[in-house]
N, C-alpha and C positions, 0 to 999 in steps of 0.2 A: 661561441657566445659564452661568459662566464656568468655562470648564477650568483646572486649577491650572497648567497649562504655555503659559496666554495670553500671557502676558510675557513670556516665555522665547524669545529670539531663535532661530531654528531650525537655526541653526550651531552653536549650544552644544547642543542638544539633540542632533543629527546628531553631535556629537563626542564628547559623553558616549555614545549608544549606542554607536559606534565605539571608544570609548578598554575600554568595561566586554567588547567582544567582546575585543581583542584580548588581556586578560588573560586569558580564556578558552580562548584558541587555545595556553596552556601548558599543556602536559599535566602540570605538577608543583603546577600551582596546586588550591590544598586543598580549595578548593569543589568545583572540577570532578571531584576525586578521588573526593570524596563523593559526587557527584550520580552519577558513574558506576556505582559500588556500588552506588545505589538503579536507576538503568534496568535493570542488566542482573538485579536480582531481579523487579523488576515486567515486564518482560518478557519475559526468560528468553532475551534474545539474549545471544551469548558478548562476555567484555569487547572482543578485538578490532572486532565489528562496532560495538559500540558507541562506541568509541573513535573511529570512523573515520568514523561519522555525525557527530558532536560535530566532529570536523575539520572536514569539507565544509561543517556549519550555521555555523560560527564565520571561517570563510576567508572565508564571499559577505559578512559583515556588515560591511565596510570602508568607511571615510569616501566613500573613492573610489566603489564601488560601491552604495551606498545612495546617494547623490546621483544619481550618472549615471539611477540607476532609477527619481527624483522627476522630472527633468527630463524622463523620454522620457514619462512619463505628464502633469505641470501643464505644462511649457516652462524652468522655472524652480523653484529652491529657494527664492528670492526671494517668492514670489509665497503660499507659506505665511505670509510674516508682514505683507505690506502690498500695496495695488494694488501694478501693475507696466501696463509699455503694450509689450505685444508689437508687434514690428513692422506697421505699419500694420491695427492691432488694437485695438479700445477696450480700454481698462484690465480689468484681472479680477484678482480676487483670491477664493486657494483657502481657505474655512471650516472649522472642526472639523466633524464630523457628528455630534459630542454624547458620551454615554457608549457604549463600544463595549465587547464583552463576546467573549472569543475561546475555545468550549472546545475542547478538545485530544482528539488523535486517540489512541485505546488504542495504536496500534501503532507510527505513524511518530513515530521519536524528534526532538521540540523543534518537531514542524511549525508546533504555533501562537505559538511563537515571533518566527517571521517577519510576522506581519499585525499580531500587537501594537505590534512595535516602531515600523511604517509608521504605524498608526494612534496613537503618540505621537509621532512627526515630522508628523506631521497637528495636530497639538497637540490629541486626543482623550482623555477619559480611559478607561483602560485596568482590564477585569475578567478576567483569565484563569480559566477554569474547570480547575484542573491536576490530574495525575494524581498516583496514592497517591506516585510517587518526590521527589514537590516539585520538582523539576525548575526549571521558570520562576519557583518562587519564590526557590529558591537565585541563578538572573539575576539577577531583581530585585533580590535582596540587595547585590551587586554598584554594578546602577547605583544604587542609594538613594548609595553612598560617591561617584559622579563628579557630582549635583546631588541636591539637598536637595527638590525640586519634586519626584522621580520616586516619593517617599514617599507621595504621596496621589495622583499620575498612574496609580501602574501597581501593579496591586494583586494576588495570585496564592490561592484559595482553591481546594480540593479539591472537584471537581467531585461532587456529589450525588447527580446524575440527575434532579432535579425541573425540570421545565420550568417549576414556579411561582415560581425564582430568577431568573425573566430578565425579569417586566414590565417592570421601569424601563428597558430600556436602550434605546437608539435605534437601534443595530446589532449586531445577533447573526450571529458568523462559526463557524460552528460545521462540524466534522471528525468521520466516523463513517459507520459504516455505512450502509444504506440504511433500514433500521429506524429506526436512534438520530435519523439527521436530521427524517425523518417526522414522530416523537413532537416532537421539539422545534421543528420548525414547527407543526404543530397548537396550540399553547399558545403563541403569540404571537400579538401582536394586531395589526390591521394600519397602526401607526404604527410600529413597528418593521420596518428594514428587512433581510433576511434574505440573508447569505452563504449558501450549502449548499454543502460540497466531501464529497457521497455517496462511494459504492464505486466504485472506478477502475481500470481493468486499465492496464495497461502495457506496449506491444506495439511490439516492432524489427521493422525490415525492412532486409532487408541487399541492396543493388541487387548487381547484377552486376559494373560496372564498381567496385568494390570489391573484388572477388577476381579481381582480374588479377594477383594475386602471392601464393606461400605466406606471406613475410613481413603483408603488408595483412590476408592472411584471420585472423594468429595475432594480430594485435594488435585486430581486432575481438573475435576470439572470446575474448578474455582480458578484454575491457570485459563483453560480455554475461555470460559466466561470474560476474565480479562481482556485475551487477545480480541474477543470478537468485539466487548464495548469501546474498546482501546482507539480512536480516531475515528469513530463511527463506523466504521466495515471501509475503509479509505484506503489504501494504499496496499504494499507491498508486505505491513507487517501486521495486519492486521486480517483474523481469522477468515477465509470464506468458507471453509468445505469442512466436515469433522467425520472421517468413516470410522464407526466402532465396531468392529470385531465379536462374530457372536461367539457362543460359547461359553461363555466365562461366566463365574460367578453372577455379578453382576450384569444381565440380561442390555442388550443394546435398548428396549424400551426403559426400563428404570432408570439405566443413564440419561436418559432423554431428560426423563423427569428432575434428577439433580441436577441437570447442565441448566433447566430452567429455572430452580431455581436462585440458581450463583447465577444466573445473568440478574436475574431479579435484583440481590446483592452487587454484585457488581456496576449496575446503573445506579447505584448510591453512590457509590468509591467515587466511581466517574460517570457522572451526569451528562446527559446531553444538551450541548450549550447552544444560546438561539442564533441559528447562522449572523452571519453581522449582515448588512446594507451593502457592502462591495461583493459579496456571494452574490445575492439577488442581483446586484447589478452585470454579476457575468454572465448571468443567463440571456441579459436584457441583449449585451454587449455580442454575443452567440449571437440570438436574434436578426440584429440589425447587419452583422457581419453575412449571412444566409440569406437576409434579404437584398444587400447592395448587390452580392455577386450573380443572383437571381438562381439561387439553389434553393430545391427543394430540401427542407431541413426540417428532421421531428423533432423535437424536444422531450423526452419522455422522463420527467423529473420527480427521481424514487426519494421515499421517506420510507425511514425504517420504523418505526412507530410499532408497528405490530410486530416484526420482525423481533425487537428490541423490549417488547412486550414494557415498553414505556407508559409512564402514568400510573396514578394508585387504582383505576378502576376502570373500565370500560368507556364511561362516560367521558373523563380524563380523554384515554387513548384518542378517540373520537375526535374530541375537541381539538386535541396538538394535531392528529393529522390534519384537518379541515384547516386550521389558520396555516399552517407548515405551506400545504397542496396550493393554496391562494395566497399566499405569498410569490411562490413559482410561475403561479398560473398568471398574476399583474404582472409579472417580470419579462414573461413573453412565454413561457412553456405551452408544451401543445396539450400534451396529460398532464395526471399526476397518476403514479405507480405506486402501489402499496402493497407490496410483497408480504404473503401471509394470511392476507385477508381473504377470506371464502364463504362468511357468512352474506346469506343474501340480505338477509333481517339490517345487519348493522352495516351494510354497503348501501340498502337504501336509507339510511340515518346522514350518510358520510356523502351522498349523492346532493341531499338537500342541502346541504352547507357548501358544498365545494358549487365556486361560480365558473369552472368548467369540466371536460369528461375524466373517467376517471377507469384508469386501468389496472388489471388484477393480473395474476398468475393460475394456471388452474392448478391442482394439486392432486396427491389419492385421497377420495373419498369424496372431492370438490361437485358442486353442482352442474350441470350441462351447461354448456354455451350460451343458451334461450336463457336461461334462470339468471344467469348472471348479466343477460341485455335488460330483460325485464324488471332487475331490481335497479337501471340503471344505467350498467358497465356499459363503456364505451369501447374495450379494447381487452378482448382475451388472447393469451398469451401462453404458451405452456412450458415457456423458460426451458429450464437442463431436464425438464421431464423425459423427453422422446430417449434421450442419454440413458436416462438410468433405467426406464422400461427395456431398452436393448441390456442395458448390465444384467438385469433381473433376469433377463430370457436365456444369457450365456453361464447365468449361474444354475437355469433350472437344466441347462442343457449338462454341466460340469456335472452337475450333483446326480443326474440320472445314470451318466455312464459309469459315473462311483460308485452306485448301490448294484446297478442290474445289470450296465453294459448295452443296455439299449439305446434307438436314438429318434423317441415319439416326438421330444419335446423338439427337435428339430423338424421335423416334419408339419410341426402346429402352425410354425411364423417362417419354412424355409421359400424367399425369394427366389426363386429358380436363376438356374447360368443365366440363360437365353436372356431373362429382364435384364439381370443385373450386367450383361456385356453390351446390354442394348442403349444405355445409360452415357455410355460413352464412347456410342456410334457417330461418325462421324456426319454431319448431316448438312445438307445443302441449304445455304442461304434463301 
């Protein structure tokens, strides 16, 4: 099969995607004006965040940077369009790998952006599977005006959901949950060969020698701040976990304290914007899907409200989760989750306003189980806790043989063989 971009010298390709990014990187230019309207309704991030995604994706796609990123992978940009004889290296030369097919991620704004445009400097032809905002098609629109080849190279259609859109292609790069990915490798065959970019946390660690100064500690914690307000805690690029390293200067509690308040800060920059009407209706959508097929299905629909330490006051915070929570809760949800909250005072404040139950996290320092039925709660939960009281117990156990070489703190919480080989006995039906 020949690709329409075979003759196409791969500096002009490289150039045109280069020349059509950097009209893009004007925030006055009309496409992008438009394509922004549609992200921040389809995903119900506020215009700032979205804007600022659109910057970061449009700043890396530079002539300059798109080469150097060919070369550290073939040796050479050369070497896409004819041999080449690397240094005492027999000649090679890099192929198209056929028709490649990229669909896009619900959440991270333009991700599949990035693999497409590689894969027509690859001189591949390109199928994006795109989301409701058009997004990569509006791109596309763009580079069809810097070459006339990119009209039948790169092609952007509203992704379906049918995994029986994708036999013909030779490479399926596909973005999505763990679920979405599953489904659409099962329905490929195996001459197709399969990208998967599943579910992915996104976890800092911040060493010690880092906070040997208040100045160092605020300019970290104004970077993470970002990451965590950055798509609401959503996706792949967006903060979940921050381990700080003690020792240092700056103590892991004081950080605590400056990381809250740049999140404070940072919910200015980038605001949290109010879901749109097609969010609520996915839930509904979930829903009715769970009920046709007669599955038992939770819904357990979190707001970061507290988490995100949103609103100028208590009262505020209160308020946005309560309309957020019944919002979810009309739409079909079973709870509402509000990660953070542990006051029993303002969970029965949050109980009277919500017109259904209402689930919590327990935490260190958090109230008994009873206390938090009593003011209410429907649903305790102890999340990554059991995780990290195990972490805690292997570091009292680490820290003991360092000091003394004894082994009590094993002895406090040690589960004997006999249980733990008992766990995976094999046992009769």
């Amino acid at each position: 099969m020949i690709m329409q971009l075979a003759a196409r010298p791969v500096h002009s390709i490289l150039h045109g995607i280069a020349d059509a990014a950097e009209r893009w990187r004007d925030g006055d230019f009309s496409p992008r004006v438009r394509a922004l309207e549609r992200i921040c309704t389809r995903t119900g991030y506020s215009l700032p965040v979205a804007e600022y995604a659109l910057d970061r994706l449009f700043a890396a796609l530079n002539a300059a940077d798109l080469e150097a990123t060919i070369v550290r992978e073939l040796g050479s940009l050369d070497v896409l369009d004819d041999f080449v004889r690397p240094e005492s290296a027999p000649r090679e030369r890099a192929l198209p790998a056929g028709r490649v097919c990229v669909i896009s991620s619900r959440t991270t704004i333009g991700v599949a952006l990035v693999p497409a445009l590689f894969a027509l400097l690859a001189k591949c032809d390109v199928v994006v599977k795109d989301r409701e905002d058009a997004f990569i098609a509006a791109f596309f629109s763009t580079l069809y005006e810097e070459l006339d080849e990119f009209r039948s190279a790169a092609v952007a259609e509203q992704w379906s959901g049918s995994e029986r859109d994708l036999g013909d292609f030779d490479v399926v790069v596909a973005f999505g949950d763990d679920a979405t990915v599953a489904s659409i490798a099962s329905g490929l065959t195996a001459k197709t060969r399969f990208i998967p970019f599943a579910t992915r946390a996104s976890i800092g660690y911040v060493a010690r020698e880092a906070l040997a100064t208040l100045q160092g500690a605020q300019e970290l914690a104004r970077g993470a701040a970002r990451d965590l307000v950055l798509y609401e805690s959503e996706g792949c690029l967006s903060l979940h976990a921050l381990f700080v390293e003690d020792r240092g200067t700056i103590v892991p509690e004081a950080f605590a304290e400056i990381l809250a308040r740049e999140v404070e800060r940072a919910n200015v920059e980038f605001p949290l914007a109010e879901r749109a009407a097609q969010t609520v209706a996915s839930v509904a959508a979930a829903r009715d899907l769970a009920n046709r097929r007669g599955r038992p299905f939770v819904i357990n629909a979190r707001t970061d409200t507290f988490l995100l330490r949103l609103g100028a006051d208590l009262d505020e915070r209160v308020g946005m989760t309560a309309e957020r929570g019944s919002r979810y809760l009309r739409a079909g949800a079973d709870l509402v989750f509000v990660p953070l909250l542990i006051d029993t005072t303002v969970i029965a404040r949050l109980v009277s306003q919500l017109p259904g139950p209402l689930s919590v996290m327990a935490l260190p320092g958090a109230p008994s189980a009873n206390d938090f039925f009593a003011a209410g709660v429907a649903r305790v939960s102890i999340g990554q806790m059991g995780m990290l009281a195990a972490l805690g117990t292997l570091r009292d156990i680490a820290g003991e043989l360092m000091r003394y070489g004894t082994f009590r703190s094993i002895e406090r919480t040690f589960y004997g063989f006999g249980e733990a080989e008992g766990l995976f006995a094999f046992r009769t039906p």
